[in-house]
Backbone as numpy.savetxt, mean C-alpha at the origin, in Angstrom:
# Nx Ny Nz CAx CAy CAz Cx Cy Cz
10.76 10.44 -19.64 11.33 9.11 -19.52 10.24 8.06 -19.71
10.64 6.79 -20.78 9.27 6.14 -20.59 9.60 4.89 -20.02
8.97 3.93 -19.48 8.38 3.10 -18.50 8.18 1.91 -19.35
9.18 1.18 -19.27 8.97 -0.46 -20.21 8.87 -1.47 -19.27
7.47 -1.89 -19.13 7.12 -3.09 -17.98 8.26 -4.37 -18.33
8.57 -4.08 -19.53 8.99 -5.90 -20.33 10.07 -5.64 -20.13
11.16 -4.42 -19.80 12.16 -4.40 -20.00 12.71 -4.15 -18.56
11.95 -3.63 -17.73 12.23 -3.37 -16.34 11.82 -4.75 -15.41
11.39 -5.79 -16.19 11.33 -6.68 -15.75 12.67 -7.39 -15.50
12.98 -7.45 -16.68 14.83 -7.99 -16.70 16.14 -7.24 -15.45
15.36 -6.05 -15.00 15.95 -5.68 -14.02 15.28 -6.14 -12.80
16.28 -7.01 -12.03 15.96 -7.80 -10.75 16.05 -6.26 -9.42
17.29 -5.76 -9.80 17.25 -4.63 -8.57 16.77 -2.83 -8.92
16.25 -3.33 -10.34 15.85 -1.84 -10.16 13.15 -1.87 -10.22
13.47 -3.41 -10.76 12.13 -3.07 -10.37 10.87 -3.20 -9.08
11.67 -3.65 -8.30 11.67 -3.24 -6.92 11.71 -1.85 -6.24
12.55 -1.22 -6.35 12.49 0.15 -6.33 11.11 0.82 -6.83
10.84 0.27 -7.63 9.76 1.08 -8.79 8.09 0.67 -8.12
8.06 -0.59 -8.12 6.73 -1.18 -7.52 6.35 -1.94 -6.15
7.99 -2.00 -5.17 8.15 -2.39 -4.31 7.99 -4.13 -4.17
8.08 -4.87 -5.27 7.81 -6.08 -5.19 8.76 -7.00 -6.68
9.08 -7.87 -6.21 10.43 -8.58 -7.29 8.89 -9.02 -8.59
10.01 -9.45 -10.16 8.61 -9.75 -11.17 8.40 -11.28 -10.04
9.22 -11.96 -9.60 7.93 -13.46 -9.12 7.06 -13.02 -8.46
7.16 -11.76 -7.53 5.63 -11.87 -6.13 5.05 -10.97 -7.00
5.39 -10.23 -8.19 3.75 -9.39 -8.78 3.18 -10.79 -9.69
3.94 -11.57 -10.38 3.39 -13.04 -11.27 2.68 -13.56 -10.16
3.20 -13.81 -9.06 2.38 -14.37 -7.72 0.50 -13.62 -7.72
1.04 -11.91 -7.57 0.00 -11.15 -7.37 -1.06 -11.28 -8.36
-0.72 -11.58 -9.31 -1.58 -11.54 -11.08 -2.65 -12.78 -10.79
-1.90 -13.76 -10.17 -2.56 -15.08 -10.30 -4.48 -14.92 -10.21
-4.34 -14.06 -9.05 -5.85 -13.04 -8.30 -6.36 -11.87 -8.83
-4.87 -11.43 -9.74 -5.44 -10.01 -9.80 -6.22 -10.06 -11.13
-5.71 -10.70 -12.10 -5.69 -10.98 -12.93 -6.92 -11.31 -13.42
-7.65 -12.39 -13.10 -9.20 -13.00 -13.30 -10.13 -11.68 -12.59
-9.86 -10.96 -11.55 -10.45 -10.23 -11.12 -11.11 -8.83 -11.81
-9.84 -8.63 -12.32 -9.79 -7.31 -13.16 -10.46 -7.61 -14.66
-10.11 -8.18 -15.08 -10.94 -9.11 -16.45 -12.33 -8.91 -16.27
-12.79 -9.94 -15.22 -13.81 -10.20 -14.92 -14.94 -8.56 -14.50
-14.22 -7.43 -13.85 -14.67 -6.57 -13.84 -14.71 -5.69 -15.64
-13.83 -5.77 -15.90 -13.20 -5.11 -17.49 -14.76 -5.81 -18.52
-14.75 -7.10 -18.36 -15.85 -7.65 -19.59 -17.08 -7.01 -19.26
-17.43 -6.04 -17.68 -18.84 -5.50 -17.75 -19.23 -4.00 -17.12
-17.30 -3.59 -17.44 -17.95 -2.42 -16.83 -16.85 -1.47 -17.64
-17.13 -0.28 -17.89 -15.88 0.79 -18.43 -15.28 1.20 -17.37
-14.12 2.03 -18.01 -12.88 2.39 -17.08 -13.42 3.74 -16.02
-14.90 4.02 -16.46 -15.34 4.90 -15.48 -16.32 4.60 -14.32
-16.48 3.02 -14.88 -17.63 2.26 -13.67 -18.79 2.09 -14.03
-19.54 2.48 -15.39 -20.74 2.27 -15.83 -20.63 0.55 -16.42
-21.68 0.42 -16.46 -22.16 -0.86 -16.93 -22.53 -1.05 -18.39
-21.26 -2.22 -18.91 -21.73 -2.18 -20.48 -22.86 -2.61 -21.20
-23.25 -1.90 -22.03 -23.99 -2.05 -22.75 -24.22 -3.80 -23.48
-22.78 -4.11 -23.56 -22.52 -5.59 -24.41 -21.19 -6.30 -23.24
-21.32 -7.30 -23.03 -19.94 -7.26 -22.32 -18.40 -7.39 -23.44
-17.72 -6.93 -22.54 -16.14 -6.95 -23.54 -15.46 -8.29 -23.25
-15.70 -8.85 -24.34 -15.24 -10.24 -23.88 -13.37 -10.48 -24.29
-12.91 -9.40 -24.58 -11.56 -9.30 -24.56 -10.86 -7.69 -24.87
-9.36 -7.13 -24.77 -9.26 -5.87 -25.17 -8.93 -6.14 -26.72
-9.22 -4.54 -26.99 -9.05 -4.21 -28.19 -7.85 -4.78 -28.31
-7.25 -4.95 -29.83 -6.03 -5.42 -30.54 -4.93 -4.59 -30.30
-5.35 -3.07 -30.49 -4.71 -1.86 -30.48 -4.95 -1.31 -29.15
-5.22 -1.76 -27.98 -5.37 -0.95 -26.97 -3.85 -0.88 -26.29
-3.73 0.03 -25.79 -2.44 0.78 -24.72 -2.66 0.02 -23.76
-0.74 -0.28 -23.01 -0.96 -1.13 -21.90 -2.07 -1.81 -21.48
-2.19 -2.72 -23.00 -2.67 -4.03 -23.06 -2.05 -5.38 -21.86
-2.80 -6.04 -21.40 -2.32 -7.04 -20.12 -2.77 -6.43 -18.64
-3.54 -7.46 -18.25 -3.29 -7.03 -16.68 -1.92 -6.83 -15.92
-0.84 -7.60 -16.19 0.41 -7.32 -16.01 0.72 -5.70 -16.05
0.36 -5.14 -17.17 1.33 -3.86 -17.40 0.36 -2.75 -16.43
-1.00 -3.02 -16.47 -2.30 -2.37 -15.36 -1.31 -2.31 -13.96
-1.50 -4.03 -13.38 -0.70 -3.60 -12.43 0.01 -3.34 -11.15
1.21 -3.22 -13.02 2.45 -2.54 -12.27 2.68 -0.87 -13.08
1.63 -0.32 -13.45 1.16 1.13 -13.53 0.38 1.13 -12.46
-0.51 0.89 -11.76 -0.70 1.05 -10.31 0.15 0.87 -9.01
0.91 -0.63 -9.12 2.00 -0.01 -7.92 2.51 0.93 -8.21
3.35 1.23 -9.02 4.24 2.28 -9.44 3.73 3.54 -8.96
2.33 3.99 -9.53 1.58 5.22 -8.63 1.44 5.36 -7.95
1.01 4.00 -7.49 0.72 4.18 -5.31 1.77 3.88 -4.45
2.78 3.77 -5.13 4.24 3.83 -4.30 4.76 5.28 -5.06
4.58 5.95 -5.46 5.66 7.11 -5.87 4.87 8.20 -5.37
3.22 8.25 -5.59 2.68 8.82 -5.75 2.81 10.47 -6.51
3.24 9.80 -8.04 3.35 10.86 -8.89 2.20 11.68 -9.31
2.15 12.92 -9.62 1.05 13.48 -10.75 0.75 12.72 -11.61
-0.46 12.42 -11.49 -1.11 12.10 -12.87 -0.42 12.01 -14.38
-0.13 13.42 -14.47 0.61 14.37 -15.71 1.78 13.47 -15.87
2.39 13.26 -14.99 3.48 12.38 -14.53 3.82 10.78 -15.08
2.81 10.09 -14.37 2.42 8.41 -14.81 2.27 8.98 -16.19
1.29 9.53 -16.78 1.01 9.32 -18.11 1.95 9.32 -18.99
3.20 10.09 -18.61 4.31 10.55 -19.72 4.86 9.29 -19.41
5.44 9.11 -18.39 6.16 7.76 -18.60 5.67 6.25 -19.09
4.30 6.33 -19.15 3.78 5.19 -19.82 2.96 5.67 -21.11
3.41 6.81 -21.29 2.84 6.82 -22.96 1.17 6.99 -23.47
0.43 7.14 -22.03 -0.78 7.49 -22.18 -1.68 8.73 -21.92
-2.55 9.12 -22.26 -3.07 10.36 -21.83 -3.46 10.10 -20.23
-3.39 11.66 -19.35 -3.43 11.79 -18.19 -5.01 11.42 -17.60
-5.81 11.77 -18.62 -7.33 11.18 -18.24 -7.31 9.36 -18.30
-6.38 8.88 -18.80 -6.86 7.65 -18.95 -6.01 6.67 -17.46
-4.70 7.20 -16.95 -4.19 7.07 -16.16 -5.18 7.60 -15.02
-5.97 8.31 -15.02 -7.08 8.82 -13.98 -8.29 7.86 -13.82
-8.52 7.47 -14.98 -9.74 6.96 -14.92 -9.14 5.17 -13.93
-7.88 4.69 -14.75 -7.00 3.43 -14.16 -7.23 3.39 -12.78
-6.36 4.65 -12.68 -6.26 4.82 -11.01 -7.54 4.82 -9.86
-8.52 4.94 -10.89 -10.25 4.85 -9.98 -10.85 3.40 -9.97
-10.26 2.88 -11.23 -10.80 1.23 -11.39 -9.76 0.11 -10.95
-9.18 0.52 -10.61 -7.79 -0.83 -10.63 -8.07 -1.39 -9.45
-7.83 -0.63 -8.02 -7.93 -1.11 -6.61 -9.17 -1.20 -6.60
-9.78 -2.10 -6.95 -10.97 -3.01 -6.62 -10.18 -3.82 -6.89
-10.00 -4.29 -7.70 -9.11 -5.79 -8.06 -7.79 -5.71 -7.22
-7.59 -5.26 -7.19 -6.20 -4.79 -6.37 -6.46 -5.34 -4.75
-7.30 -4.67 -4.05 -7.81 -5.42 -2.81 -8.45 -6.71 -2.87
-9.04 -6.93 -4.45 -9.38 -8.37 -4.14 -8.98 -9.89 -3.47
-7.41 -9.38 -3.77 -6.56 -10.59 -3.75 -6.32 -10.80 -2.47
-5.78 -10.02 -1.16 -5.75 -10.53 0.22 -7.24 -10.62 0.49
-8.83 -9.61 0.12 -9.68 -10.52 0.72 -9.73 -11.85 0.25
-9.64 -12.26 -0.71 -10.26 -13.54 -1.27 -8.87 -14.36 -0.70
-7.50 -13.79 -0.39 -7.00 -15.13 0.26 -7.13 -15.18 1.94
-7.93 -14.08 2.29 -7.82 -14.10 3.85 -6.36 -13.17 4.59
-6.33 -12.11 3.88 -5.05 -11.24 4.23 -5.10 -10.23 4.16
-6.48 -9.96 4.76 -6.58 -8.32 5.12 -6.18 -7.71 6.11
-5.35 -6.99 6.31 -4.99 -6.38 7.66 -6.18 -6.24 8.58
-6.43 -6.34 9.85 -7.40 -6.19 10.78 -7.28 -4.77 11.03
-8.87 -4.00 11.29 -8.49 -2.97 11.35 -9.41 -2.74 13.17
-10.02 -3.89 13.79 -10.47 -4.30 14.93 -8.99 -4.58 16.07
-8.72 -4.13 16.46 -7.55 -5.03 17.33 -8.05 -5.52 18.43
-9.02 -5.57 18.99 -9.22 -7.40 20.09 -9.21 -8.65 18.98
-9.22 -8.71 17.85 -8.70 -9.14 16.66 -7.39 -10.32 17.54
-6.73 -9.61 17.49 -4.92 -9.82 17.52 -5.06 -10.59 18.54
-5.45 -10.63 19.83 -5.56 -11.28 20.89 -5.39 -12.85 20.48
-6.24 -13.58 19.59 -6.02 -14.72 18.92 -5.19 -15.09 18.08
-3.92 -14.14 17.97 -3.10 -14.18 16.97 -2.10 -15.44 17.98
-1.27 -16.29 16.91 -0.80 -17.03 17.49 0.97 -16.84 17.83
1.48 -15.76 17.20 2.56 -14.87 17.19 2.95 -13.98 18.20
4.20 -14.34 18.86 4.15 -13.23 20.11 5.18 -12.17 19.82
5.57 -11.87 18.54 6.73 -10.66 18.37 5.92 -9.64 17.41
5.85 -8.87 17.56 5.33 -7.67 16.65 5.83 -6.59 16.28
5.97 -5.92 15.25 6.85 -4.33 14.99 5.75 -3.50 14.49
5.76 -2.67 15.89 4.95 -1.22 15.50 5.53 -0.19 15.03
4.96 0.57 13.98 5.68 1.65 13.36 4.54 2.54 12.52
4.55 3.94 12.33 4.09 4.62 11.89 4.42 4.97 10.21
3.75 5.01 9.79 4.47 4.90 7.98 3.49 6.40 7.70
4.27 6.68 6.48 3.39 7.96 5.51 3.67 7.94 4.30
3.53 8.80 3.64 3.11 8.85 2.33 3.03 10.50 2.13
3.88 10.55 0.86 3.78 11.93 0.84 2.21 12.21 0.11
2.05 13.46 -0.16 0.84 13.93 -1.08 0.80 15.22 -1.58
0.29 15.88 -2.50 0.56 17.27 -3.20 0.34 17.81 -1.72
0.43 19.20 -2.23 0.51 20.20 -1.13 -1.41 20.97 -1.60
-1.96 20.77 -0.21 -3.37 20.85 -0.56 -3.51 22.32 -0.80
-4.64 22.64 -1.24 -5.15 24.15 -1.75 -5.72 24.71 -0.90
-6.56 23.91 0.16 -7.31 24.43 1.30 -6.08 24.72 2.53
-6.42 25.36 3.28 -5.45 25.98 4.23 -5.57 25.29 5.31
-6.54 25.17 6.03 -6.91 24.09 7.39 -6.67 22.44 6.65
-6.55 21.95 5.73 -5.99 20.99 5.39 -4.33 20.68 5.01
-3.66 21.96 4.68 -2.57 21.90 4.77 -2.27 21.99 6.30
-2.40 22.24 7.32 -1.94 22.53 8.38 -2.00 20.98 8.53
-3.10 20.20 8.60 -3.26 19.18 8.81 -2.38 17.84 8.44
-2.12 18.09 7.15 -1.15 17.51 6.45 0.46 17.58 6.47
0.82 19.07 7.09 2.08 19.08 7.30 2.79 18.39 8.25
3.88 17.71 7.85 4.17 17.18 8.79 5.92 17.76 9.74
6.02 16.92 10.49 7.57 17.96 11.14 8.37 17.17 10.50
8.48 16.45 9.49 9.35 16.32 8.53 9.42 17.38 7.33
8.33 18.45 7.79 8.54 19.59 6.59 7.90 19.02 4.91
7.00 17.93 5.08 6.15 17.99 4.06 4.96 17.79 4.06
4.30 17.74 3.25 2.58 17.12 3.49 2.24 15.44 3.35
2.14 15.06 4.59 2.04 13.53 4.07 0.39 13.08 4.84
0.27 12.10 4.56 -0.28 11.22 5.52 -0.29 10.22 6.17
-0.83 9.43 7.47 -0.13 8.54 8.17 -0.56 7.67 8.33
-0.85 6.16 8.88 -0.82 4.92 9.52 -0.37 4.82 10.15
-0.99 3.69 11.69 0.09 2.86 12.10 -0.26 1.65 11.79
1.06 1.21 11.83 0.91 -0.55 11.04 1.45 -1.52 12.42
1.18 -2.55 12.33 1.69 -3.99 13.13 2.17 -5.10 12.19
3.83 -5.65 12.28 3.62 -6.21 11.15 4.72 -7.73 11.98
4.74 -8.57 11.73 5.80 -9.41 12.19 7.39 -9.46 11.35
8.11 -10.41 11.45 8.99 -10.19 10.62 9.19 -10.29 9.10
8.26 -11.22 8.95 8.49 -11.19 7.26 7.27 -9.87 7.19
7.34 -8.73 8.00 6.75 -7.33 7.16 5.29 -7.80 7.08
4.13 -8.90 7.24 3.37 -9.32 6.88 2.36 -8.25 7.98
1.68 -7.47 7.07 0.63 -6.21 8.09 -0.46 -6.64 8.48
-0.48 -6.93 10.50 -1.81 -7.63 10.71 -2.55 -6.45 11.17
-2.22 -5.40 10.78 -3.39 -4.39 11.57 -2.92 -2.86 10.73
-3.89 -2.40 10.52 -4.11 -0.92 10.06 -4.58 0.12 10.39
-4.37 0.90 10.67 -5.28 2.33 11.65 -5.52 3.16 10.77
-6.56 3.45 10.41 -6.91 4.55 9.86 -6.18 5.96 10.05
-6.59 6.25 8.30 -5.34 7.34 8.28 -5.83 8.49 8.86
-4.53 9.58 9.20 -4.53 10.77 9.85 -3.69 11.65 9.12
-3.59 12.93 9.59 -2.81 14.05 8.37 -1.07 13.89 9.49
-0.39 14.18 8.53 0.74 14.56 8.84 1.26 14.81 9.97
0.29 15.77 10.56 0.65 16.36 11.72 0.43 15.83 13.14
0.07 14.72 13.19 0.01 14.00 14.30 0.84 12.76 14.55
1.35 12.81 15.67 2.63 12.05 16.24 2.44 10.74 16.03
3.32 9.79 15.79 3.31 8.28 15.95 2.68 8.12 17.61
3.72 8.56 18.10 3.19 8.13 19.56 1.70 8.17 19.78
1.07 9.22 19.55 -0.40 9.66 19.67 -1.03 8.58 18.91
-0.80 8.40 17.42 -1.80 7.82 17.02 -1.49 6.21 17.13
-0.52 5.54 17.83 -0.32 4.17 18.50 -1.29 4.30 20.12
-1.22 5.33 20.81 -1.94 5.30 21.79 -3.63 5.12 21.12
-3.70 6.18 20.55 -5.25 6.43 20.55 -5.83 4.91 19.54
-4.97 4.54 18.65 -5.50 3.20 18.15 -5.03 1.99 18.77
-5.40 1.88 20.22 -5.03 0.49 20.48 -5.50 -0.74 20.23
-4.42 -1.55 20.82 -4.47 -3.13 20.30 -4.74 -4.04 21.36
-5.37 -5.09 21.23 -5.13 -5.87 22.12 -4.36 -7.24 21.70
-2.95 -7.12 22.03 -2.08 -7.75 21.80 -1.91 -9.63 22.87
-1.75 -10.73 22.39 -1.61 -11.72 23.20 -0.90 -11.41 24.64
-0.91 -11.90 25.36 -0.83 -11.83 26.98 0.90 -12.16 26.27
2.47 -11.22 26.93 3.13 -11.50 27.17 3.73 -11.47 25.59
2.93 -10.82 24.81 3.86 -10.98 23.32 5.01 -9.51 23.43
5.54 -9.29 22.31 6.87 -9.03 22.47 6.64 -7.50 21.39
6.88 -6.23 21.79 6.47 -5.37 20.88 7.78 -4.42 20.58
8.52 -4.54 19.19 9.49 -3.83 18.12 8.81 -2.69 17.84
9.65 -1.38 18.67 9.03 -0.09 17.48 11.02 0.85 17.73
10.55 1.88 16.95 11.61 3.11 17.28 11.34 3.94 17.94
12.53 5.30 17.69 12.00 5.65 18.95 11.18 6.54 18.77
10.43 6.82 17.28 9.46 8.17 17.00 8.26 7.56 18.09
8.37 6.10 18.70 7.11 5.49 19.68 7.86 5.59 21.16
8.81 5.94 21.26 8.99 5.99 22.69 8.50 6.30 23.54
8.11 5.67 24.60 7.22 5.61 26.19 5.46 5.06 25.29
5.66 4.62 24.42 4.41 3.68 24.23 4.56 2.34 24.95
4.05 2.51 25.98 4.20 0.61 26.41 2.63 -0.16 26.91
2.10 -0.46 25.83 1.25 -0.97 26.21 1.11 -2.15 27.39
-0.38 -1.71 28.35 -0.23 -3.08 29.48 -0.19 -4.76 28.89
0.58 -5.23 29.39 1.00 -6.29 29.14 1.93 -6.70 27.97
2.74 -6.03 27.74 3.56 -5.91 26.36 4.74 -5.65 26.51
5.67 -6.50 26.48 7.24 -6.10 26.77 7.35 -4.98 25.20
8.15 -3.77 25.28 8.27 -3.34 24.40 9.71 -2.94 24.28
10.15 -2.67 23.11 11.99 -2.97 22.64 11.87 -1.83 21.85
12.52 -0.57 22.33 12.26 1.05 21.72 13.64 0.87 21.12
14.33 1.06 19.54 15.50 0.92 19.08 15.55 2.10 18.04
16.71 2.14 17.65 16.98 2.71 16.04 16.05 1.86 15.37
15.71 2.63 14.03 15.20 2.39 12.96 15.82 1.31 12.07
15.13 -0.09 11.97 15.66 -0.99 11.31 15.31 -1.83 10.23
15.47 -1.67 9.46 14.65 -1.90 7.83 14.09 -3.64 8.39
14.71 -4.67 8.91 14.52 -5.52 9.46 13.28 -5.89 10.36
13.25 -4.98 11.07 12.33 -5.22 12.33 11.58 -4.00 12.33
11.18 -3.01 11.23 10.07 -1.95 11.13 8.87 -2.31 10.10
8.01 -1.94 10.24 6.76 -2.13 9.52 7.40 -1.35 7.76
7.85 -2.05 6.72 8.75 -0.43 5.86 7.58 -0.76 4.56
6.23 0.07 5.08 5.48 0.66 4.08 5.04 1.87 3.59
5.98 2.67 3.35 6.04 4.02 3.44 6.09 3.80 1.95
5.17 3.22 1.21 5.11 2.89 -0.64 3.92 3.44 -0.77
2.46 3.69 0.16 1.24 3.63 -0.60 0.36 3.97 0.08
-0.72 3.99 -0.26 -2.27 4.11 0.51 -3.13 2.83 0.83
-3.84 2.60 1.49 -4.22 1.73 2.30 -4.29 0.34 1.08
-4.88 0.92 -0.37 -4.89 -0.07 -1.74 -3.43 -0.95 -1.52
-2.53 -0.16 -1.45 -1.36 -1.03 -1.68 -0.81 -1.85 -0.22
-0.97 -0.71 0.66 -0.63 -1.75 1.92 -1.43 -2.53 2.09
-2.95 -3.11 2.27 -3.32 -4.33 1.92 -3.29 -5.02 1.05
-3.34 -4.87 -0.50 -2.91 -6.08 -1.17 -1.63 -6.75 -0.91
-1.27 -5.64 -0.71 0.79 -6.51 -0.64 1.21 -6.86 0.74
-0.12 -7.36 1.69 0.48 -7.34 3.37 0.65 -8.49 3.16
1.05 -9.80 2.19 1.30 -10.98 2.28 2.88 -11.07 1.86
3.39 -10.32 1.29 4.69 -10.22 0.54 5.77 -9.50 1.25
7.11 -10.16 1.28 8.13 -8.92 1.87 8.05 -7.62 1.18
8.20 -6.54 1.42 8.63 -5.36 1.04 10.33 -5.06 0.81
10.56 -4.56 -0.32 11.93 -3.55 -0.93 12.07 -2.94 -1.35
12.34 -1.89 -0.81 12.47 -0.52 -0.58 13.21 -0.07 0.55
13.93 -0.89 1.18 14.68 -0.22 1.89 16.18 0.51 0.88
């Protein structure tokens, strides 16, 4: 199946699905990503060495030409997280060159919340100064191949019966992620890894989770244990830490 950025653009509800973000908030995203990636592209190759001459533009004939079509071949990967083998067929390129993408892109990719000030905190006495008293905690994952090593698959499996890996996120209502926990394999509980990464949340703020967090109640924290609600959950279950920080400024869809 192949992958037409120009044409999946014209689809309002199916390219969302695909990159988790409508075409205005990736045109939004470009504004940063855009000069960034360039600016890396004119002095360095797609493997990270330093050019010889700088490239002061792409070839005429180059493949998924545009930072545009770059990317949204990177969300697309770091929300599906396809094979390699995979991305390449649907965008028409060889699997080494989709490899090499996938090693250079998120630099530019994270550029854009540091340089606007929208990096998830990954400190939580952080939050204490936050001026927001409602928060939704939730544990997100991400699937991933099934590893080759054996003490890493154990690690990775999760009791949803696949291999993923995890976060916990803090996000308010417009989904906006003020905090990130470093990831863990599969196999360890939301609950656990909300305990063991705590926060220090404002005196008296207000804490949204489900119930995979039940009997998490942090001191001083009214907490509201519910069903699962695309509304009031952290819903970044699209990516690896690349994508959940660039995009912690933007709603998420994908529910």
């Amino acid at each position: 199946m192949s992958t037409d950025y120009l044409v999946l653009r014209e689809r309002p509800r199916r390219f969302p699905t695909l990159s988790s973000l409508l075409p205005a908030d990736l045109d939004e995203l470009l504004t940063d990503f855009a000069p960034a990636w360039e600016r890396y592209h004119r002095y360095h190759t797609l493997d990270g060495a330093k050019r010889r001459l700088p490239a002061h533009a792409e070839r005429a004939n180059a493949t998924l030409a545009g930072s545009d079509t770059k990317l949204f071949l990177l969300l697309t990967y770091l929300k599906s997280n396809r094979l390699q083998r995979h991305q390449a067929a649907s965008f028409g390129v060889s699997q080494t060159r989709v490899s090499r993408l996938a090693t250079a892109l998120p630099g530019g990719l994270n550029h854009v919340p540091r340089r606007r000030g929208r990096l998830p905190v990954r400190d939580g006495p952080e939050l204490t100064r936050h001026p927001d008293q409602v928060f939704a905690c939730d544990g997100v994952g991400r699937g991933v191949p099934r590893n080759t090593d054996g003490k890493a698959q154990a690690e990775e499996y999760s009791a949803k019966k696949a291999h993923r890996l995890k976060n916990v996120t803090l996000c308010d209502d417009t989904q906006h992620v003020y905090f990130l926990s470093a990831t863990e394999g599969g196999w360890v509980h939301d609950k656990k890894m909300a305990d063991e990464y705590a926060l220090h949340r404002p005196a008296g703020s207000v804490l949204r989770q489900d119930l995979g967090l039940l009997g998490h109640a942090p001191a001083g924290v009214r907490a509201l244990t519910s069903r699962p609600a695309c509304a009031t959950t952290c819903n970044l279950s699209v990516g690896p830490g690349a994508l959940v920080a660039a995009l912690s400024f933007f709603p998420f869809h994908s529910c």
